[in-house]
Structure formats: structure tokens, C-alpha cells
N, C-alpha and C positions, 0 to 999 in steps of 0.2 A: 589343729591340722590333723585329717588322716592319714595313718600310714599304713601301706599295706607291702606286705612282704610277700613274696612270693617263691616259690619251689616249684619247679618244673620235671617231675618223675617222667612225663610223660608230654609229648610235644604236640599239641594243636597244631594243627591246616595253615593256619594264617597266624602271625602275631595277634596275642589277647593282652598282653599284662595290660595294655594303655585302656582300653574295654573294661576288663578286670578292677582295674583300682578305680574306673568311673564309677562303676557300680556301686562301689564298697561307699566309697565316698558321699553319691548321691542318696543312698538308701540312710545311711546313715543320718548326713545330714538332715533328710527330711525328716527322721524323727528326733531331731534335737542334740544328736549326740555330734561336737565337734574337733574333738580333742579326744583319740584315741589309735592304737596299732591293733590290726587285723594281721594273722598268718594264713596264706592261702596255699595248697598243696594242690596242684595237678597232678593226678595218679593213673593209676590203672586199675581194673577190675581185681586183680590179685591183691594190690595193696588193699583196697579199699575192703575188701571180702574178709580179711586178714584183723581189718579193725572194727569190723560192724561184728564179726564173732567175737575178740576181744573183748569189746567195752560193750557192748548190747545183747551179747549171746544168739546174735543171727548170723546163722553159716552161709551166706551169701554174696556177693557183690549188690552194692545199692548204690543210688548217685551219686549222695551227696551226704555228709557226715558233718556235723559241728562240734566242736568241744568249747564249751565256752570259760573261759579263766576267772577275768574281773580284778586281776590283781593289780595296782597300782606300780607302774617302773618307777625306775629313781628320778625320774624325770618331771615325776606328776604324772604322765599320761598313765590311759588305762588300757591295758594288755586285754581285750575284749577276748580273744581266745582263736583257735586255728578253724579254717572250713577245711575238708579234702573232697574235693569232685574226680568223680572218674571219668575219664574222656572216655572208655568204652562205651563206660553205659551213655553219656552223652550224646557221641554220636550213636548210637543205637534208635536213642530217643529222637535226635535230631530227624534220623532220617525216618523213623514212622509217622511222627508228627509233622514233616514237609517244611520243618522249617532248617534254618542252615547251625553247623557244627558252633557258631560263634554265639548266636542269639541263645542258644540249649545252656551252654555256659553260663550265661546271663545271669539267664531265671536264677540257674540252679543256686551261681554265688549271692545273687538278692534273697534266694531263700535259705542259705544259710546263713547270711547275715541276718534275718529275723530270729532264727534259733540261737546265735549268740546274744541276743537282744532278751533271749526269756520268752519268745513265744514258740507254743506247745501244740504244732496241728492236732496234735492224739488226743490229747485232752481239754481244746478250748471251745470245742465247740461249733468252730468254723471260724473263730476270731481271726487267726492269724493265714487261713487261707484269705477272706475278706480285703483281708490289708495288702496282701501280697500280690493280687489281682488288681487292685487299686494301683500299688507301689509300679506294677509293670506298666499297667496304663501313659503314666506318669510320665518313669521315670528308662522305659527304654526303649529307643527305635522300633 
């Protein structure tokens, strides 16, 4: 079973979590992993700016951030690790791109569910954009 946990710093348009953990869930599932806990952080461009300088050393706001864990709970399951998406930047995105505040989220949490997965847009090559483009195909309205 997936779990997906979620924080809400920052409140979306419409309810997401039920969206949200579809996501987590179906990306997941499609690559084999079915037994694991995701934390999901809905933020704002402050926080999110605050952590990509942090841990990256980029003094910015940027979408979407992953830290991925891997640690086993006492449970068995495995703690795959946190995403944080900014709904600034989100909807920002949302509305250049013409599509809606809820679908921007999507992407962004299937694409850091890849990064918690170990894949590397910066350094594979285009592997994990390939898949990702695939996975949306797939796996979202």
C-alpha cells in the first residue's frame, strides 16, 4: 500500500490531496514500487526559495524539490522521502502554459516522484524526461 502524507503550507483553488495521492500512487505503482510512504509539502515560493538555497545553493524559488530518504519504518515500509511543490510557481506555470492550477500540480508531484525514484533529468541524458512524458501520457487526465 501507498501512503502519502501531506502538509498544506499553502492552499490550492480546489481540493488536491484525493489528485495528489492518485498520482503518488499510480506513478508509483507503474514502476513496480507498492509498498511504500511519500511526504508531500504544498508551499509557497518563500519556503520553497529558502530550501533550494539550503540544500542546492540556488537562491531562488523553483517548483518542485525532492529529497529522497529510503529508510525502512518499523513497519517494513519504506520512507521513499519528501516532494515540496510551490503553488506560486505552480500556478504561475499553470497559467502560461494554459492549462489549469490542479493538472501544474500533477506533473510537478509525478515529477518528483521520479526524483525520489533516483532519476536525474541533469544527468541522464533525457532518460527520465522520456519516462515522464510517457508516465503523464498514461497516467493523467
Amino acid at each position: 500500500m501507498i501512503r502519502v502524507h501531506i502538509r498544506w503550507d499553502r492552499k490550492p483553488l480546489q481540493p488536491t490531496a484525493e489528485a495528489m495521492r492518485r498520482v503518488v500512487g499510480l506513478t508509483l505503482g507503474s514502476l513496480g514500487v507498492s509498498d511504500a510512504d511519500v511526504s508531500l509539502l504544498i508551499a509557497g515560493d518563500d519556503c520553497i526559495r529558502e530550501l533550494n538555497r539550503s540544500y542546492r545553493g540556488n537562491d531562488r524559488a523553483t517548483d518542485v524539490l525532492s529529497f529522497p530518504d529510503g529508510d525502512e519504518l518499523p513497519d517494513g515500509r519504506r520512507l521513499l522521502g519528501e516532494i515540496v511543490v510551490s503553488l506560486d510557481t505552480a500556478r504561475a506555470q499553470a497559467e502560461r502554459l494554459g492549462h489549469s492550477e490542479l493538472r501544474e500540480l500533477e506533473e510537478l508531484v509525478l515529477h518528483g516522484v521520479l526524483h525520489l525514484l533516483g532519476h536525474d533529468h541533469e544527468h541522464d541524458g533525457g532518460e527520465m524526461d522520456r519516462l515522464e512524458l510517457k508516465l503523464r501520457r498514461e497516467l493523467l487526465p
